[in-house]
C-alpha positions in Angstrom: 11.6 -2.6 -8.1 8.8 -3.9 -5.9 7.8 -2.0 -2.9 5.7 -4.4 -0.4 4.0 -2.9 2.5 3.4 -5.5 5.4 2.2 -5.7 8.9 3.8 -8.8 9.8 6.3 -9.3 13.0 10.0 -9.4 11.9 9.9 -13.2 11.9 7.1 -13.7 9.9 8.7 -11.2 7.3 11.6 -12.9 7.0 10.2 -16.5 6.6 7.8 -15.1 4.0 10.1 -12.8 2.1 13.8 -14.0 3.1 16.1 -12.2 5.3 16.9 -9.4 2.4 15.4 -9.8 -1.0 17.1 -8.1 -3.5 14.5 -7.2 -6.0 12.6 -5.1 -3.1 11.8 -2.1 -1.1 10.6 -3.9 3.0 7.8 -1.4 4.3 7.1 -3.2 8.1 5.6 -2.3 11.2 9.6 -2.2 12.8 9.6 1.0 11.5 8.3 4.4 12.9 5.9 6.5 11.2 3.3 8.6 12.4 -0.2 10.1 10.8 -0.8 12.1 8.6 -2.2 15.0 9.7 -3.9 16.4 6.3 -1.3 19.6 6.3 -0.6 19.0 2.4 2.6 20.1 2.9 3.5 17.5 0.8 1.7 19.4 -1.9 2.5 22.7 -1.3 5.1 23.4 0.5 7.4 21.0 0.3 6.2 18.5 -3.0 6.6 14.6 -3.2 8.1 14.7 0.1 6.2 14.4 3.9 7.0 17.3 6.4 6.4 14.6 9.0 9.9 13.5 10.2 10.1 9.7 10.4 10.9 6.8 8.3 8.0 7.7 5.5 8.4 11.2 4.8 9.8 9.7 1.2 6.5 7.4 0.1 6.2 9.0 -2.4 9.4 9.0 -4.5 9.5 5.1 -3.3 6.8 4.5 -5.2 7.5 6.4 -7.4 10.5 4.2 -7.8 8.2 0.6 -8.1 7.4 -1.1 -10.7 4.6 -2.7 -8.1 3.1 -2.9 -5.1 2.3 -5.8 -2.9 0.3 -5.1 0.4 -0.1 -8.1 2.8 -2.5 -7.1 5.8 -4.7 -8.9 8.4 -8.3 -8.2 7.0 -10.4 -6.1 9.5 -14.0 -5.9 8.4 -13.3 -5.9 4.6 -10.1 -3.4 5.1 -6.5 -2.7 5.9 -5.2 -3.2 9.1 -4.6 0.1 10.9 -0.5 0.0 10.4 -1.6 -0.4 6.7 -4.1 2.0 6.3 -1.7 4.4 7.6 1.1 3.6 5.2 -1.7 4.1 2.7 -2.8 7.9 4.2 1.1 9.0 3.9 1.3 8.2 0.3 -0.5 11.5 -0.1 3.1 13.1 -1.6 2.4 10.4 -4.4 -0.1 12.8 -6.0 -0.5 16.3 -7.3 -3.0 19.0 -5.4 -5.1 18.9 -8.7 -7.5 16.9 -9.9 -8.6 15.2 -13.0 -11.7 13.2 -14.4 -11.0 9.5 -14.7 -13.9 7.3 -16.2 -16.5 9.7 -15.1 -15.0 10.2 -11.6 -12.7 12.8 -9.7 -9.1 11.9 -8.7 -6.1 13.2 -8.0 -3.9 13.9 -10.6 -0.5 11.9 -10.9 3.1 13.7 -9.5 5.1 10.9 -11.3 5.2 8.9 -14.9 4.8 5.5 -13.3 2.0 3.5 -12.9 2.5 0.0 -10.5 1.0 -2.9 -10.5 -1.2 -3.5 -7.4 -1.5 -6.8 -5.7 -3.1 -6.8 -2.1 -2.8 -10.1 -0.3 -5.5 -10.3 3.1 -5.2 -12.6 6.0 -7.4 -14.0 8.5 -8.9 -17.2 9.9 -12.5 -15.5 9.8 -12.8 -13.8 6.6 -16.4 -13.6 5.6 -17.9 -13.1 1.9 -19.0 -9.6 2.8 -15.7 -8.9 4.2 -14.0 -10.5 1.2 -16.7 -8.1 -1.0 -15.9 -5.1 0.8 -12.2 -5.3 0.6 -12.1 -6.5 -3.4 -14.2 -2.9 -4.1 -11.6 -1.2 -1.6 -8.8 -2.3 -3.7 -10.4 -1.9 -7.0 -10.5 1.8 -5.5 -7.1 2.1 -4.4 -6.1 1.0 -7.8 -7.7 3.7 -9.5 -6.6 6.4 -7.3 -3.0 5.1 -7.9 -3.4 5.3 -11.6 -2.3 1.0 -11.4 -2.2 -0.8 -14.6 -3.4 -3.5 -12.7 -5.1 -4.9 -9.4 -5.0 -8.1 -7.8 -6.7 -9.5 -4.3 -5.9 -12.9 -2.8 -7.4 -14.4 0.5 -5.5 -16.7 2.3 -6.7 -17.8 5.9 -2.7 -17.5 7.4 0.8 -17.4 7.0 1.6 -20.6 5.9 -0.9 -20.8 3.2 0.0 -17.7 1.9 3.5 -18.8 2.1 2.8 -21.9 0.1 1.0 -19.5 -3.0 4.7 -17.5 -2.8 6.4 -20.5 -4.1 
């Protein structure tokens, strides 16, 4: 199963991904979430799941559930757009409360068996090379904090060129 986390409008989605794939798991901005707030009840109290009631109190388990991960998000100064970024902050659940030594480095230790592959596509018109810089060490981050097998970036400068790399 994919999971693809997006922060295009509903027609956008639909002309880039169809009106219901099949083969995925739609994460949009049509539906409500809110942000974390760094309780770690998702750790403690209540582990793998959010005690924030809204439509991502289950990130976790869903990628859990996902073979991979496909982010597609307006590059802002070499990052995720702020509906991303806060996707991103609730997949807390995702991880233990302990840590671990990876490749010299701290990180959180892994609540589930799978490991996703990571592809994180960036739009924008303005994209610069620091931007593009900043963002390709972002996701090499991300990557290792989710334990990915693997980690992709592509630039595209809108939709429609994006759309014409999907086919």
């Amino acid at each position: 199963m994919k999971l693809i986390i997006h922060d295009l409008n509903q027609s956008e989605a639909d002309r880039l991904f169809g009106q219901h794939p099949d083969d995925a798991i739609l994460i949009g901005k049509d539906q409500e979430i809110h942000q974390c707030v760094g309780c770690f009840g998702c750790w403690v109290e209540t582990p793998g799941l959010c005690k924030i009631k809204d439509d991502f109190c289950d990130i976790g388990k869903r990628m859990a559930q996902s073979d991979e991960v496909e982010i597609i998000s307006h590059c802002l100064y070499g990052g995720f757009s702020p509906f991303v970024k806060n996707v991103l902050d609730r997949t807390l659940p995702y991880h233990q409360p302990y840590f671990t030594i990876r490749d010299g480095e701290m990180h959180q230790k892994d609540r589930y068996q799978n490991h996703v592959n990571l592809s994180v596509r960036f739009y924008g018109e303005d994209i610069t090379l620091p931007e593009k810089a900043t963002a390709e060490r972002f996701v090499e981050y991300n990557g290792v904090d989710l334990h990915a097998l693997s980690h992709t970036v592509s630039f595209y400068k809108n939709l429609e060129e994006m759309e014409a790399h999907r086919q």
